[in-house]
C-alpha atoms as a printed R data frame, in Angstrom:
    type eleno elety resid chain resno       x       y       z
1   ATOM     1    CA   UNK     A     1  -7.948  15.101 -39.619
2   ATOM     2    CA   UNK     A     2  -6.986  17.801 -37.327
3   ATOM     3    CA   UNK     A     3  -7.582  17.875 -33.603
4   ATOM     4    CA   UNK     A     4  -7.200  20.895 -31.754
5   ATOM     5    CA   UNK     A     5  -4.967  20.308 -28.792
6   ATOM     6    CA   UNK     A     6  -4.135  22.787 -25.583
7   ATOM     7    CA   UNK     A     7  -0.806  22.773 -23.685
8   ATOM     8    CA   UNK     A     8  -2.816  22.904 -19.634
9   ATOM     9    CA   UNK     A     9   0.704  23.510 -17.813
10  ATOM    10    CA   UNK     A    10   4.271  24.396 -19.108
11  ATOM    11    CA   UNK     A    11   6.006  21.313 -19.992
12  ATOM    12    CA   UNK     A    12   3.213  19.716 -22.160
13  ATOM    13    CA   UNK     A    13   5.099  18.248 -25.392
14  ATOM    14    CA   UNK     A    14   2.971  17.757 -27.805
15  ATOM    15    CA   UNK     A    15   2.095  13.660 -29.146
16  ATOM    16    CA   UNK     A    16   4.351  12.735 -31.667
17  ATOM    17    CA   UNK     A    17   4.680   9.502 -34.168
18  ATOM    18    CA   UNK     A    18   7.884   7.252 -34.457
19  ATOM    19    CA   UNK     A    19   7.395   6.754 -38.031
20  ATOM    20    CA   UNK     A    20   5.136   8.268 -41.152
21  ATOM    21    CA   UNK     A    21   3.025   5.230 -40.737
22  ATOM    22    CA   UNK     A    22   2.755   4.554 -36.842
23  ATOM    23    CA   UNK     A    23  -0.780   4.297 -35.698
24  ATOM    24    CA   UNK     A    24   0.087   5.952 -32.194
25  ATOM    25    CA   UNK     A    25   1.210   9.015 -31.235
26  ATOM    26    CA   UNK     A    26   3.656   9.044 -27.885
27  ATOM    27    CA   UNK     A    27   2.269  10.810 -24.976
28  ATOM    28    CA   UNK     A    28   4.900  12.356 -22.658
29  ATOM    29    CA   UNK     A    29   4.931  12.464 -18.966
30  ATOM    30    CA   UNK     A    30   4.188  16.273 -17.724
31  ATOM    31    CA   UNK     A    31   6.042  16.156 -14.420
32  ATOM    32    CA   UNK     A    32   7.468  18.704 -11.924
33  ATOM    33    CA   UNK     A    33   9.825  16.173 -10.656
34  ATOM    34    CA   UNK     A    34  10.359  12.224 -11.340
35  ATOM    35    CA   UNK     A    35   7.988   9.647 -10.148
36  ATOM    36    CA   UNK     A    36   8.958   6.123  -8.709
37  ATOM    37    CA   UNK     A    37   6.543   3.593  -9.311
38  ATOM    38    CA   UNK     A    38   6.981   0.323  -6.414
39  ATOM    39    CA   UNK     A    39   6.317  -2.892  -8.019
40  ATOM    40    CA   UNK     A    40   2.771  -3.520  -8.213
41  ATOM    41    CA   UNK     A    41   1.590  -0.475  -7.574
42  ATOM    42    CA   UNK     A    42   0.152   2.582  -9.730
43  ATOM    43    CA   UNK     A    43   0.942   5.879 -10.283
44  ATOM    44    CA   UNK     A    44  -1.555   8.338 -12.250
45  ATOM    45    CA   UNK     A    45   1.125  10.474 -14.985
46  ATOM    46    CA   UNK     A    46  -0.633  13.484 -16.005
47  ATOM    47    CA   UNK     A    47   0.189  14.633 -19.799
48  ATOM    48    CA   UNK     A    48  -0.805  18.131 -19.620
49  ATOM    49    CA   UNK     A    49  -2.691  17.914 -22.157
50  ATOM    50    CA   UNK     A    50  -6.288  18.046 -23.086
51  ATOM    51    CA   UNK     A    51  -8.100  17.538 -26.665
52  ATOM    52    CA   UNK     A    52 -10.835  17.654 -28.884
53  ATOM    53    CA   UNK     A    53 -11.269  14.837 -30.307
54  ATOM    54    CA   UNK     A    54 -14.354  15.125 -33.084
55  ATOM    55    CA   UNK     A    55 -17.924  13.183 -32.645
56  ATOM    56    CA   UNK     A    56 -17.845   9.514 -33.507
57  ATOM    57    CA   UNK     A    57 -13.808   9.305 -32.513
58  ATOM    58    CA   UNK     A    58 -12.569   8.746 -29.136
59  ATOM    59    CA   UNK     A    59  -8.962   8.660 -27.805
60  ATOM    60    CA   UNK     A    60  -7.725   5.089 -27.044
61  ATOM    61    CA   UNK     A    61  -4.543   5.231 -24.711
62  ATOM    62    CA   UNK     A    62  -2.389   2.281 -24.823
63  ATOM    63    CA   UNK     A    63   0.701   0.598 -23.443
64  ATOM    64    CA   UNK     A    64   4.524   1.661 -25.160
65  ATOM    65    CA   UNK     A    65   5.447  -1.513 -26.596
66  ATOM    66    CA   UNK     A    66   9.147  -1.138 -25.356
67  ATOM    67    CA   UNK     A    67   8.099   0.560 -22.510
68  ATOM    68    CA   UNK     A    68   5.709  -2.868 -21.055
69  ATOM    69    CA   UNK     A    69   8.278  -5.222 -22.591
70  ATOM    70    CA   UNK     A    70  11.590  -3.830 -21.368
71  ATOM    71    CA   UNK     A    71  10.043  -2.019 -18.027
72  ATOM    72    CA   UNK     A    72   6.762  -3.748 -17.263
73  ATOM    73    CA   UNK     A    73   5.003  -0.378 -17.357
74  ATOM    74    CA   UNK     A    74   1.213  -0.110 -18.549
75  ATOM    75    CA   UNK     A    75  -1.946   1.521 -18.671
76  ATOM    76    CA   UNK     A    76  -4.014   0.077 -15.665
77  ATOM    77    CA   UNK     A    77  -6.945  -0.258 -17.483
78  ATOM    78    CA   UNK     A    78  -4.807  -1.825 -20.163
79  ATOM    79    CA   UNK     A    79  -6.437   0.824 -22.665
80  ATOM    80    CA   UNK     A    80  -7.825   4.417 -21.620
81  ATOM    81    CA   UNK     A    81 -10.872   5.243 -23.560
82  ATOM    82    CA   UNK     A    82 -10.895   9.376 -23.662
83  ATOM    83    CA   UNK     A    83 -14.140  10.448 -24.691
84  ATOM    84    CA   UNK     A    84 -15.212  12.930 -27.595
85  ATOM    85    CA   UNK     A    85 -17.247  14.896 -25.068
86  ATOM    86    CA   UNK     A    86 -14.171  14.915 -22.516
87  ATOM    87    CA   UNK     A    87 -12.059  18.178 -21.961
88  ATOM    88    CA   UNK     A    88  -9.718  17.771 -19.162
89  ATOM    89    CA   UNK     A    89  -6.512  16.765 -18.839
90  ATOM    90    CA   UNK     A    90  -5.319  13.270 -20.371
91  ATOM    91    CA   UNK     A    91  -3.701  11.173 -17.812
92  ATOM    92    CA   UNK     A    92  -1.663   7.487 -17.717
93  ATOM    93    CA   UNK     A    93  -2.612   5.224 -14.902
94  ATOM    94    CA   UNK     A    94   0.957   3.584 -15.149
95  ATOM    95    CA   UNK     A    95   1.366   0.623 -13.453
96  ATOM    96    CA   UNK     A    96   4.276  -1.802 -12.841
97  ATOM    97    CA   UNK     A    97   3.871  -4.896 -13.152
98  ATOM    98    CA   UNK     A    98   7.356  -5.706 -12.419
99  ATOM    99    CA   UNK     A    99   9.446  -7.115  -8.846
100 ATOM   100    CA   UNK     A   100  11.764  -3.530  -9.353
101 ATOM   101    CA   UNK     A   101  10.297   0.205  -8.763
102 ATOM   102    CA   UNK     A   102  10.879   1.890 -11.828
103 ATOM   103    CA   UNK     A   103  11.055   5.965 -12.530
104 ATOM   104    CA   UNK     A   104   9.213   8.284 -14.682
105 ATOM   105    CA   UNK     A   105  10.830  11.487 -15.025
106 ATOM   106    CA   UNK     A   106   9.531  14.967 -16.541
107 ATOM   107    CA   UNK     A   107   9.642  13.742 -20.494
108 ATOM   108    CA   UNK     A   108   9.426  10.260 -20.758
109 ATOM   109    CA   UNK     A   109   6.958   8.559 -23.323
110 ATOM   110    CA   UNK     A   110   4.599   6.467 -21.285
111 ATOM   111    CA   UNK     A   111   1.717   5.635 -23.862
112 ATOM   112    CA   UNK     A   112   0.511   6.006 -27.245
113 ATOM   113    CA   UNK     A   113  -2.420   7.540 -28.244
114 ATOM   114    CA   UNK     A   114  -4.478   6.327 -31.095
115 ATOM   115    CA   UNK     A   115  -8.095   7.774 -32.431
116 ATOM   116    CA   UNK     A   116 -10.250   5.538 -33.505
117 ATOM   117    CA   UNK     A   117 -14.017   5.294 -34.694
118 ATOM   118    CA   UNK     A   118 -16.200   4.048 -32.908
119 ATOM   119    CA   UNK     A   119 -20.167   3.411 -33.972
120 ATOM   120    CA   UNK     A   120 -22.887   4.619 -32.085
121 ATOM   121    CA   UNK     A   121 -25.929   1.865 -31.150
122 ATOM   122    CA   UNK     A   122 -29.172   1.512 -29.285
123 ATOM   123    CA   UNK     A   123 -30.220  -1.764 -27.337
124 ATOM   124    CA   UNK     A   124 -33.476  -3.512 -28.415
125 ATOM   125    CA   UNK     A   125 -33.976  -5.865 -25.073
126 ATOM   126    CA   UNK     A   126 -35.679  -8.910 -26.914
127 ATOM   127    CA   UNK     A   127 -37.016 -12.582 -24.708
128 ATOM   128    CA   UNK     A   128 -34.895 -14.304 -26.939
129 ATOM   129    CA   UNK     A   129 -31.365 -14.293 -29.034
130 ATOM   130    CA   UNK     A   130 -30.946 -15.955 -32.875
131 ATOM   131    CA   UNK     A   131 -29.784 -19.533 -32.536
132 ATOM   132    CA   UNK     A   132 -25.794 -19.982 -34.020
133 ATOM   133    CA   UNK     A   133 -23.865 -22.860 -34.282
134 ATOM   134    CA   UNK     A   134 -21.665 -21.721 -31.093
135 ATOM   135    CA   UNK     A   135 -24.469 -20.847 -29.326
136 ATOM   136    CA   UNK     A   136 -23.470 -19.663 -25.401
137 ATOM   137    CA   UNK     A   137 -20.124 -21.196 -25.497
138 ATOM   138    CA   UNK     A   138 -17.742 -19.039 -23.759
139 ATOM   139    CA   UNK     A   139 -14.295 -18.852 -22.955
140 ATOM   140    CA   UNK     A   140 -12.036 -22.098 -24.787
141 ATOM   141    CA   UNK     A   141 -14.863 -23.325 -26.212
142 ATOM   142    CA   UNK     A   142 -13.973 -22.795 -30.066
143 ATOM   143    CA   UNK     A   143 -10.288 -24.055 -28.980
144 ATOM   144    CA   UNK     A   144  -8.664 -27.695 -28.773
């Protein structure tokens, strides 16, 4: 599949994949200067980089493995959803989830990007639901 890509300020780097077979494709942090990130808090890491991602795909952004584990750095909305439709600029809400304020500088990876399908569906508002053996059971409720 291609996907055309445009470079919106100088210092875009394009994504790139650790391996032949990784699913995600780093994102890098587009920055004049680094960023500190307080504990807690959230910082929004432009990319500098917008994309075209084709009709019935859409751009999930999620969390570096290394970089939650090791750093405490995610998404803030745990998983971006970028739009086919959407043109501008993708950006990381990073936030640290750690006690220690941690630094982004110009060039760091700070998510992965993965495109996935996604199907298209209409709502048919009905009185009632089909009957199933869990029924309305919620959260636990198929656990010991």
């Amino acid at each position: 599949m291609q996907i055309q890509i445009k470079k919106l300020r100088e210092g875009a780097q394009l994504p790139t994949r650790g391996s032949e077979k990784a699913a995600g494709y780093d994102l890098y942090a587009c920055l004049d200067e680094a960023v500190t990130i307080l504990p807690h808090t959230t910082a929004k890491i432009g990319t500098g980089l917008a994309l075209a991602v084709p009709d019935g795909y859409f751009g999930a952004v999620f969390a570096r493995s290394g970089l939650a584990a090791k750093q405490g750095l995610r998404p803030a909305n745990c998983v971006g959803v970028c739009d086919a439709d959407y043109r501008g600029e993708y950006i990381v809400a990073l936030h640290n989830d750690g006690e220690v304020e941690r630094v982004v500088a110009p060039g760091d990876r700070i998510a992965q990007l993965v495109v996935m399908p996604f199907l298209s569906v209409e709502f048919d508002e009905v009185a009632e639901l089909n009957e199933t053996e869990r029924g309305a059971g919620g959260f636990g409720s198929t656990g010991k």
